[in-house]
VODOZA-594036 format. One line per field, with one value per atom (N, C-alpha, C): residue number from 1; atom name; x, y, z. Coordinates in Angstrom, 3 decimals. Layout:
% VODOZA-594036
i: NUM:... .
at: CA:... .
c1: X:... .
c2: Y:... .
c3: Z:... .
//
This chain:
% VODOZA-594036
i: 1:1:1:2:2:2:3:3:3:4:4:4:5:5:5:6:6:6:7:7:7:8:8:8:9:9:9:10:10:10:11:11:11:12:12:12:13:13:13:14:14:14:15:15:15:16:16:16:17:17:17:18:18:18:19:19:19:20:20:20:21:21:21:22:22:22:23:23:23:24:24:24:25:25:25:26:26:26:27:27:27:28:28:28:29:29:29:30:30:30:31:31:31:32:32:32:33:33:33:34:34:34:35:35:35:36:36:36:37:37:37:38:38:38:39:39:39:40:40:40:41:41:41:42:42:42:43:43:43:44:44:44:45:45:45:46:46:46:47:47:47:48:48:48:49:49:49:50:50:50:51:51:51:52:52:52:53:53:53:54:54:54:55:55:55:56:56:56:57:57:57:58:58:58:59:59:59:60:60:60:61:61:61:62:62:62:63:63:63:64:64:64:65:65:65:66:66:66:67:67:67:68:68:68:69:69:69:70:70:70:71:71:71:72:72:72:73:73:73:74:74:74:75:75:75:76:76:76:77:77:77:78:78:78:79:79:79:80:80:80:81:81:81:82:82:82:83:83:83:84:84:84:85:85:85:86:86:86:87:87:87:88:88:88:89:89:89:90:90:90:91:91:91:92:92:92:93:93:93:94:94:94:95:95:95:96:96:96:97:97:97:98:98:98:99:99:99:100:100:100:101:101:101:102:102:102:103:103:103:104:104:104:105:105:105:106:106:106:107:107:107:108:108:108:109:109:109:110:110:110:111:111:111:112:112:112:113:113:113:114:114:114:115:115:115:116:116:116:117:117:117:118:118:118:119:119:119:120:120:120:121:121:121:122:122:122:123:123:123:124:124:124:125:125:125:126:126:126:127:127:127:128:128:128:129:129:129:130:130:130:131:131:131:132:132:132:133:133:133:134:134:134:135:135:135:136:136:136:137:137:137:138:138:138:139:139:139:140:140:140:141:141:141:142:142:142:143:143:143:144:144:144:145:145:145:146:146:146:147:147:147:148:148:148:149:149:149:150:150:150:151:151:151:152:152:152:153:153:153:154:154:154:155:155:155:156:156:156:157:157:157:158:158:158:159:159:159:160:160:160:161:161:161:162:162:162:163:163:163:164:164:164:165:165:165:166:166:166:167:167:167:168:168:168:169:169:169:170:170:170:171:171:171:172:172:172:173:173:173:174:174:174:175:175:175:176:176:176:177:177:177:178:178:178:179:179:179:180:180:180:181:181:181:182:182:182:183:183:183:184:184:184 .
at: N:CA:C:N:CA:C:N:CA:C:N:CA:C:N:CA:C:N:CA:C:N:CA:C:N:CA:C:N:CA:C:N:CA:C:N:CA:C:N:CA:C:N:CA:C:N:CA:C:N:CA:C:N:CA:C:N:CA:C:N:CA:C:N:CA:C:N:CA:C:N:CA:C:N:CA:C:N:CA:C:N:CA:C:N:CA:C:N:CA:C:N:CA:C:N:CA:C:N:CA:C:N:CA:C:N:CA:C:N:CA:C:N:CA:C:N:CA:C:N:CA:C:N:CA:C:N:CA:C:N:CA:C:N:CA:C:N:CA:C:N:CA:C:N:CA:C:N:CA:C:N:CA:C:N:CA:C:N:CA:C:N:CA:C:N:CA:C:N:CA:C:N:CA:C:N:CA:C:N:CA:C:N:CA:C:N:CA:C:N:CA:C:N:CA:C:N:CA:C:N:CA:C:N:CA:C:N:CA:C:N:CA:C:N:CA:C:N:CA:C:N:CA:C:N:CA:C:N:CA:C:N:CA:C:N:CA:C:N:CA:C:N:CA:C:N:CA:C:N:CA:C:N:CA:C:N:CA:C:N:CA:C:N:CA:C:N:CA:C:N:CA:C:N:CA:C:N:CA:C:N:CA:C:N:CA:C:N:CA:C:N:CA:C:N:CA:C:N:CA:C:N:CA:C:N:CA:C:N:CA:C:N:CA:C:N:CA:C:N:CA:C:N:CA:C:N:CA:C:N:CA:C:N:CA:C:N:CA:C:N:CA:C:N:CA:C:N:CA:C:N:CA:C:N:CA:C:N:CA:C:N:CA:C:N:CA:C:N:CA:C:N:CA:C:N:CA:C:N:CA:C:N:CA:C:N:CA:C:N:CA:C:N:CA:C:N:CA:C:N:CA:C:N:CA:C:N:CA:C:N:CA:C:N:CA:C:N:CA:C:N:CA:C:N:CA:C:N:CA:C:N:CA:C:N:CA:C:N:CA:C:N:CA:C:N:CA:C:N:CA:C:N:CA:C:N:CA:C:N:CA:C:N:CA:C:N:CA:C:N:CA:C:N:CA:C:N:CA:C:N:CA:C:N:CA:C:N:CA:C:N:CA:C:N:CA:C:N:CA:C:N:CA:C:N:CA:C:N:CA:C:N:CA:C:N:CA:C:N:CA:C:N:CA:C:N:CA:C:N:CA:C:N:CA:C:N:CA:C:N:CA:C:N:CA:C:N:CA:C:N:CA:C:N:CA:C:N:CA:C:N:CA:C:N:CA:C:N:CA:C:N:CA:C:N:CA:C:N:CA:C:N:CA:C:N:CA:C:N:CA:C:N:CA:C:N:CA:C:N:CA:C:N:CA:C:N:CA:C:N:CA:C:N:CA:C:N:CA:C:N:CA:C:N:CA:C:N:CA:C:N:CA:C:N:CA:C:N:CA:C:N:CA:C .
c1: 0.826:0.000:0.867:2.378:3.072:3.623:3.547:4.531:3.860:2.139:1.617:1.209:1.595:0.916:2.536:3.316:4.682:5.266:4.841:4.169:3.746:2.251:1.463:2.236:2.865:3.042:4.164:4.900:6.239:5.591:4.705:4.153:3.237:2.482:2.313:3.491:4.140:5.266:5.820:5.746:6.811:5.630:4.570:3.351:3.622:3.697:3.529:4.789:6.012:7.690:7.050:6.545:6.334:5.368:4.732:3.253:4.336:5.110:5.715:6.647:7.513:7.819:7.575:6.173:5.085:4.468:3.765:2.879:2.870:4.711:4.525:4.779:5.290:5.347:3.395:2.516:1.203:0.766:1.252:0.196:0.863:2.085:2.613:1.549:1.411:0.912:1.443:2.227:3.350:4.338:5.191:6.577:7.225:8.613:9.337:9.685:9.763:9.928:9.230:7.806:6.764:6.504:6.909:7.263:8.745:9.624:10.623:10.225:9.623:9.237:8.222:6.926:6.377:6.967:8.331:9.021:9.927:10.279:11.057:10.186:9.364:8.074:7.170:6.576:5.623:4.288:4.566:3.355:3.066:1.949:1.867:0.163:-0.706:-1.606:-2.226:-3.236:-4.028:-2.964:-1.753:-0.508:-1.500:-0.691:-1.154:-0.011:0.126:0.776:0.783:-0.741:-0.829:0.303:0.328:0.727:2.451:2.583:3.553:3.984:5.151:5.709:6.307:5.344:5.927:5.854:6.174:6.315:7.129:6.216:7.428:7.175:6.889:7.422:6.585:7.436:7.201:6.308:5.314:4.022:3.352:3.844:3.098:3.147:1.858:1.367:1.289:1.970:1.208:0.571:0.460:-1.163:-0.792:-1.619:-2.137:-3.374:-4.146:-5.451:-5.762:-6.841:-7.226:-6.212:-5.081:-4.264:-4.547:-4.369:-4.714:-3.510:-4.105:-3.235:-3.826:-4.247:-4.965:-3.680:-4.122:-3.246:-1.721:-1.798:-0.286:-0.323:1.313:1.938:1.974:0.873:1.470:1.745:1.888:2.022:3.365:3.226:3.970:4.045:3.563:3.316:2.917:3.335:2.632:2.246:1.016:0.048:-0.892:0.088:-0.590:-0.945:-1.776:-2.457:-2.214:-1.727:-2.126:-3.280:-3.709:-4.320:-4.699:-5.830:-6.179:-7.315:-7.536:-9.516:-9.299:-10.775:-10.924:-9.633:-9.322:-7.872:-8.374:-7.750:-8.456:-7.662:-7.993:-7.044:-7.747:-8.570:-8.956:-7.920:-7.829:-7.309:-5.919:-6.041:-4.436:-4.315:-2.876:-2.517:-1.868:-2.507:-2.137:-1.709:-1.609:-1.853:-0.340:0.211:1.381:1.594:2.858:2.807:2.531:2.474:1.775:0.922:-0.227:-1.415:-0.946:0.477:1.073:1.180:1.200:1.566:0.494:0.737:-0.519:-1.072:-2.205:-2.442:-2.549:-1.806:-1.517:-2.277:-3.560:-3.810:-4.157:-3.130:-3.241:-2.919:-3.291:-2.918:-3.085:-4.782:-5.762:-6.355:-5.927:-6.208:-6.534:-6.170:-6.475:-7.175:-7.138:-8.413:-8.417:-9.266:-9.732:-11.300:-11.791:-12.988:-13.273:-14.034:-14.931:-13.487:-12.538:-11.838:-12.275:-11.696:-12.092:-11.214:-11.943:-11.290:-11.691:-12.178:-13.002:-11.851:-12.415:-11.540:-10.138:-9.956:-8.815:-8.497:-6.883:-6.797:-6.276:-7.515:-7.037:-6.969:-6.497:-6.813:-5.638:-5.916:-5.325:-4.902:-5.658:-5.114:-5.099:-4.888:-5.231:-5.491:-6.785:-7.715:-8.317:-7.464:-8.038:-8.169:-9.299:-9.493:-9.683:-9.554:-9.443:-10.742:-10.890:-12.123:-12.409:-13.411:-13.854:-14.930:-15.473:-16.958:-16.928:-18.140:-18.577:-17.287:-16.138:-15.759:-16.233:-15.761:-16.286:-15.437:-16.223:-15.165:-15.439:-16.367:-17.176:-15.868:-16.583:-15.617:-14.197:-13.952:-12.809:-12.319:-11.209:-10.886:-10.449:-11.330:-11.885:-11.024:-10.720:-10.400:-9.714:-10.215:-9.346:-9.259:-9.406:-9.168:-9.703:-9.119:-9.071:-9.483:-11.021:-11.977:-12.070:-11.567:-11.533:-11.665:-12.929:-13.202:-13.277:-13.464:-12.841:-15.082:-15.020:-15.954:-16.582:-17.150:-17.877:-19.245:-19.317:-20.427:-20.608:-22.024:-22.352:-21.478:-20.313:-19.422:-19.881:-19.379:-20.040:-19.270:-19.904:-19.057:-19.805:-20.406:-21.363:-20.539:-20.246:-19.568:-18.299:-18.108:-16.544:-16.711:-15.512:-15.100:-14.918:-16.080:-15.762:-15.487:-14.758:-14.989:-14.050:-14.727:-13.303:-12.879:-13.491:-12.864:-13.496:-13.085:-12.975:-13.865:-15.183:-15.689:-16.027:-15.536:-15.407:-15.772:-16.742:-17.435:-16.922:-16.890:-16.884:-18.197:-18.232:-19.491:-19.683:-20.975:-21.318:-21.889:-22.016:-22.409:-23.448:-24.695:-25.947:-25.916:-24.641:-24.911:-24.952:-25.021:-24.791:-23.613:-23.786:-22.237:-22.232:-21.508:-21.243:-21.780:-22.130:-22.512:-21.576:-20.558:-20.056:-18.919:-18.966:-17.580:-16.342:-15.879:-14.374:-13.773:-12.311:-11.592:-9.653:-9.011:-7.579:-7.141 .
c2: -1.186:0.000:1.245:1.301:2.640:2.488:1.693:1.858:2.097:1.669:2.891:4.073:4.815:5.650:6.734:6.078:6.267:6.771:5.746:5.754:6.792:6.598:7.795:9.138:9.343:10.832:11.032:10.022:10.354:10.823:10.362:10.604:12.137:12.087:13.647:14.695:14.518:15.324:15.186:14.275:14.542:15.418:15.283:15.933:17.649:17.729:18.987:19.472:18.980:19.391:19.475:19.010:18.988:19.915:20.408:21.331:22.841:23.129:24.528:24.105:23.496:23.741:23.937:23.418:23.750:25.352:25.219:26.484:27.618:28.254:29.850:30.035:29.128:29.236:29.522:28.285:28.418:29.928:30.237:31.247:32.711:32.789:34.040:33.890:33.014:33.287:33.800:34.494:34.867:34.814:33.769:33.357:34.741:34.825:36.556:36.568:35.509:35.676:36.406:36.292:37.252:38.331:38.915:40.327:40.494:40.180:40.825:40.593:39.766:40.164:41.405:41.707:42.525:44.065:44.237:45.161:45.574:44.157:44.480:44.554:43.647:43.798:44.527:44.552:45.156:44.378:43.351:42.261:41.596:40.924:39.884:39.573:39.501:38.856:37.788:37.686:36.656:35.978:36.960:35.805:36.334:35.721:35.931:36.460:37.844:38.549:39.000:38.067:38.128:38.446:39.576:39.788:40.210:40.255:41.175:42.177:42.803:43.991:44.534:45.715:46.736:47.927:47.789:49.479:50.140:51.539:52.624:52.061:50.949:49.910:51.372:50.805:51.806:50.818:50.675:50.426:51.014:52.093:52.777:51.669:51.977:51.163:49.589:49.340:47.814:46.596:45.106:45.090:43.782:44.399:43.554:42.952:42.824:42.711:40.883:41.021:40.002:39.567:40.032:39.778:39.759:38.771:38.918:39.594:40.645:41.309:41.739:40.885:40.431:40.718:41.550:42.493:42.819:43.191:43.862:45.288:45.507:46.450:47.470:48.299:49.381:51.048:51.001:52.414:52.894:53.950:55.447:54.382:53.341:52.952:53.673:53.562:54.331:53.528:53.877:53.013:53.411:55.176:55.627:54.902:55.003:53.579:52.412:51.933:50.498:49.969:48.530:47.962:46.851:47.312:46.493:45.964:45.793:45.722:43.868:43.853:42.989:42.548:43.393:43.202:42.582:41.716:41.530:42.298:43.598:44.148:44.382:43.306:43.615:43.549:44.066:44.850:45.204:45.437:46.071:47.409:47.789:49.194:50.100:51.049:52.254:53.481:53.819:55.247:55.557:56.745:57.518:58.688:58.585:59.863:61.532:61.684:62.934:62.633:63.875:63.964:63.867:63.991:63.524:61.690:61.311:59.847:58.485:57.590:56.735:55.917:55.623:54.842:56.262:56.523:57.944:57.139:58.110:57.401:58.401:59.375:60.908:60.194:61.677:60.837:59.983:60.216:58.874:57.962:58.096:57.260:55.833:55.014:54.096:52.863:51.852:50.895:50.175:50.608:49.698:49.025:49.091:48.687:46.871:46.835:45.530:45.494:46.042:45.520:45.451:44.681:44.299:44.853:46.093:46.687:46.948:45.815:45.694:45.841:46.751:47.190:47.452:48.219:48.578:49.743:50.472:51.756:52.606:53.314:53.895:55.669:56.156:57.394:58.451:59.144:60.201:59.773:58.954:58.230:59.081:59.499:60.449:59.533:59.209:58.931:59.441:60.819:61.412:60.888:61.050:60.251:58.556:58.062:56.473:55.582:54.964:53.839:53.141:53.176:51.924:51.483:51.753:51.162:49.915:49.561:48.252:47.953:48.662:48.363:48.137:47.274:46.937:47.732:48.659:49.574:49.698:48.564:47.978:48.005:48.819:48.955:49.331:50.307:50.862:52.016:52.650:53.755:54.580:55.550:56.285:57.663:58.542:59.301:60.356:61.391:62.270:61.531:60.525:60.233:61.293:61.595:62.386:61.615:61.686:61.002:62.051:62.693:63.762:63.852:63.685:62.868:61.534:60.706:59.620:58.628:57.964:56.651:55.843:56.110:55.085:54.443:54.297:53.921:52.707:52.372:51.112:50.077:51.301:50.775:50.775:49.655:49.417:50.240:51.433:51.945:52.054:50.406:50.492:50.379:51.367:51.163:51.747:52.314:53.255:54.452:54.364:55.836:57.180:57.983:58.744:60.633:60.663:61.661:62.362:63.292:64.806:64.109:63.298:62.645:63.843:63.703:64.533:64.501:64.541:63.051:64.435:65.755:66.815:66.245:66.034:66.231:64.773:63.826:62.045:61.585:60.681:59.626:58.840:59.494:58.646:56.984:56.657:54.921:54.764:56.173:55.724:56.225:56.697:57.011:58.332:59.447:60.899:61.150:62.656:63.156:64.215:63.914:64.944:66.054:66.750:68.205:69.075:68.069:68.273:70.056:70.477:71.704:71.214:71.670:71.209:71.876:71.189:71.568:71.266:71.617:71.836:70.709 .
c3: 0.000:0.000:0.000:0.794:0.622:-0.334:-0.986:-2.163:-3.285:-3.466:-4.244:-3.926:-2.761:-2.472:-2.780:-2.748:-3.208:-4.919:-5.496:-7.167:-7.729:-7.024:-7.402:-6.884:-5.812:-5.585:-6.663:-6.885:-8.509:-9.154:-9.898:-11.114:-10.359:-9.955:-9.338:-9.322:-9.019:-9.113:-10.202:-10.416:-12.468:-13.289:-12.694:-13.368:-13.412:-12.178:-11.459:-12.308:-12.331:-13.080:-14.666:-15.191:-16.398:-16.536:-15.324:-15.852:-15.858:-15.178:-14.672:-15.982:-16.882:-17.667:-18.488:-18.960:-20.032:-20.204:-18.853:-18.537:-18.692:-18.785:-18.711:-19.961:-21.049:-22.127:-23.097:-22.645:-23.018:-22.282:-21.181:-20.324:-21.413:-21.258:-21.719:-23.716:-24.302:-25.573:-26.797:-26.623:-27.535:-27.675:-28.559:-29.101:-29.354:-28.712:-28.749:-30.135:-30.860:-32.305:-32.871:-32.638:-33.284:-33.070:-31.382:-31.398:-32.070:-32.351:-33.026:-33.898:-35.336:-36.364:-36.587:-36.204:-35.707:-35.892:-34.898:-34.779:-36.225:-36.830:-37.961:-39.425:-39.185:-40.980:-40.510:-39.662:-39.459:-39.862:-40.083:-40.623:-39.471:-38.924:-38.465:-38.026:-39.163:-39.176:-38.889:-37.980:-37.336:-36.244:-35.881:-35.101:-33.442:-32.481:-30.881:-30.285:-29.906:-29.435:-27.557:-27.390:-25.988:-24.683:-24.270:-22.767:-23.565:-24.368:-25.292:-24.883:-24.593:-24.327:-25.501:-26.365:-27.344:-26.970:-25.710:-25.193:-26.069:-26.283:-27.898:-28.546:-29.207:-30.755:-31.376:-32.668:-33.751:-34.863:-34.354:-35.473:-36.684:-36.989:-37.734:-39.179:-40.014:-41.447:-40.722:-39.726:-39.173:-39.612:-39.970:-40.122:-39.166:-38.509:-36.982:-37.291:-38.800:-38.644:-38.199:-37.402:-36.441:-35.741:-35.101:-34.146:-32.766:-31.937:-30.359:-29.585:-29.172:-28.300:-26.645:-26.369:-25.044:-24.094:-23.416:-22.157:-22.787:-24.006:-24.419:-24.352:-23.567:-23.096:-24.597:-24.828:-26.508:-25.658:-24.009:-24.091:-24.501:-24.756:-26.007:-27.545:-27.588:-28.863:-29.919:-31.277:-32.241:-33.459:-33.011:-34.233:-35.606:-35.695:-36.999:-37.935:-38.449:-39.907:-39.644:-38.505:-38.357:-38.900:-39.281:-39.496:-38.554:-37.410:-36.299:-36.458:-37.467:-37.773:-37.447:-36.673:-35.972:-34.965:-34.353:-33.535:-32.076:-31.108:-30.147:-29.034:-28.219:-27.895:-26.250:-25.996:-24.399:-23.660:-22.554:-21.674:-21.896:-22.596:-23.488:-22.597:-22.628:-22.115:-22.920:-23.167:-23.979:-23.607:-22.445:-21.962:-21.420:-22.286:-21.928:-21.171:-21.035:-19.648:-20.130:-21.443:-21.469:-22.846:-23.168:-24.015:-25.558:-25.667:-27.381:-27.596:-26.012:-26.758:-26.320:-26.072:-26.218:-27.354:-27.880:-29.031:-30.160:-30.936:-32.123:-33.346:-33.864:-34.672:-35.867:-35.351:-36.797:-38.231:-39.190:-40.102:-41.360:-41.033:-41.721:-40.388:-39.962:-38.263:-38.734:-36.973:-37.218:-37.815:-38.206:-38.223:-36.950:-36.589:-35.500:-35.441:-36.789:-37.064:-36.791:-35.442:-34.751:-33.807:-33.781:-32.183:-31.360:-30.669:-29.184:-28.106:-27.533:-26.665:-25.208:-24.588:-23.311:-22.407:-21.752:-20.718:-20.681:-22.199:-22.651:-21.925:-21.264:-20.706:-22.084:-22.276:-23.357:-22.903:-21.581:-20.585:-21.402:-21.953:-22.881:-24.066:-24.636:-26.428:-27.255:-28.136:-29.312:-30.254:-30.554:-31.515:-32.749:-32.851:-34.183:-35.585:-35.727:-36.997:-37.133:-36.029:-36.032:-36.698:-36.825:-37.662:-36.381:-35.743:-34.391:-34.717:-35.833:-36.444:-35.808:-34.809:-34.082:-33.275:-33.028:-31.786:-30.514:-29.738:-28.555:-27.070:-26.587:-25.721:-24.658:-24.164:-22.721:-21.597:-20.643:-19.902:-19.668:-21.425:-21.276:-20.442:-20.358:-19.408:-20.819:-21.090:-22.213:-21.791:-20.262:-19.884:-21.056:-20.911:-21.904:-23.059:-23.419:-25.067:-26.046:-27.201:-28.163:-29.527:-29.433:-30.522:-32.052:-31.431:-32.771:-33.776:-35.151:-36.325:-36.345:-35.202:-35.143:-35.523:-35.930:-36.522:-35.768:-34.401:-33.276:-33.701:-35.126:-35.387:-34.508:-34.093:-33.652:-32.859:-32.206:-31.439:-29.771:-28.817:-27.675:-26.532:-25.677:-24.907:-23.660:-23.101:-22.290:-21.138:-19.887:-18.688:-18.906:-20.107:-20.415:-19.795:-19.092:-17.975:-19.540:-19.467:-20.847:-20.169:-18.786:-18.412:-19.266:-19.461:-20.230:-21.672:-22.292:-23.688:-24.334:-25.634:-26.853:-28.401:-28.001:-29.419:-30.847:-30.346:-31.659:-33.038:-33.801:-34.673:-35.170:-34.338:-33.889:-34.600:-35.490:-35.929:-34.429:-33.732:-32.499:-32.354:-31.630:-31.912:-32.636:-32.184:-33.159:-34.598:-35.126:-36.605:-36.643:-35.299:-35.440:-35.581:-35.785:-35.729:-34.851:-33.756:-32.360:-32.097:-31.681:-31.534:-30.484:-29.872:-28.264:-29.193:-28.295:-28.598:-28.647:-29.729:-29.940:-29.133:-28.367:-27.870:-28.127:-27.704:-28.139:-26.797 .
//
């Protein structure tokens, strides 16, 4: 009887050794190969970039389209004309230490048309001009963002912190176009 009870705890434990060598590789989600390609083509479509650190990366023309970027590090990132459409970018972090940097989407602005940005910190982004048509922005931290011309058609911003944002002559979710006073 102790000697299966002996057995079994090996194999438990070779279990347990084999799960921690496995695990942070599956948990982290993204091979560093694909952020350094990323950084150098600027391509990387439908790849999983999850929990990714491109803090600064220089994104601009991008195409991230349908890329998971589920809790990746993009603050002072710059994502002029990226191509994020259908991007999965919940709880991603965007927000830089002053009102020039953050998700930059001057320019032609972003695509971010059907991303997924639930509970994204997007708290001083500059959004001008961006595409979020049917974005999902449930529960984002909206703060000061700078919507400025920016495309919210039929996009979801149910529970988004929208204090002091910027939506200046913004396509609103229902198909209007802003009335709010522009500001600098």
């Amino acid at each position: 009887m102790a000697t299966q009870f002996i057995r079994m705890g090996m194999k438990v434990f070779g279990f347990l050794v084999l799960l921690v060598a496995v695990v942070p590789s599956v948990v982290m989600g993204f091979d560093s190969r694909r952020v350094d390609q990323i950084k150098l083509t600027k391509q990387c479509p439908k790849c999983d970039l999850s929990e990714a650190d491109l803090f600064g990366a220089d994104l601009r023309q991008a195409n991230l389209q349908g890329a998971i970027l589920v809790g990746v590090d993009l603050e002072n990132a710059d994502l002029r004309e990226a191509n994020l459409r259908r991007a999965d970018l919940s709880l991603s972090f965007f927000w830089g230490s002053s009102s020039e940097v953050g998700l930059q989407a001057n320019e032609g602005g972003a695509n971010l048309r059907g991303a997924n940005l639930q509970g994204a910190d997007l708290e001083k982004a500059n959004l001008i001009g961006a595409d979020l048509e049917g974005a999902d922005l449930s529960g984002a931290n909206l703060s000061s963002a700078n919507f400025q011309g920016a495309n919210l058609k039929g996009a979801s911003l149910v529970q988004a912190n929208l204090q002091q944002a910027n939506f200046c002559n913004a396509i609103m979710p229902n198909g209007t176009k802003s009335t709010t006073a522009c500001r600098r």
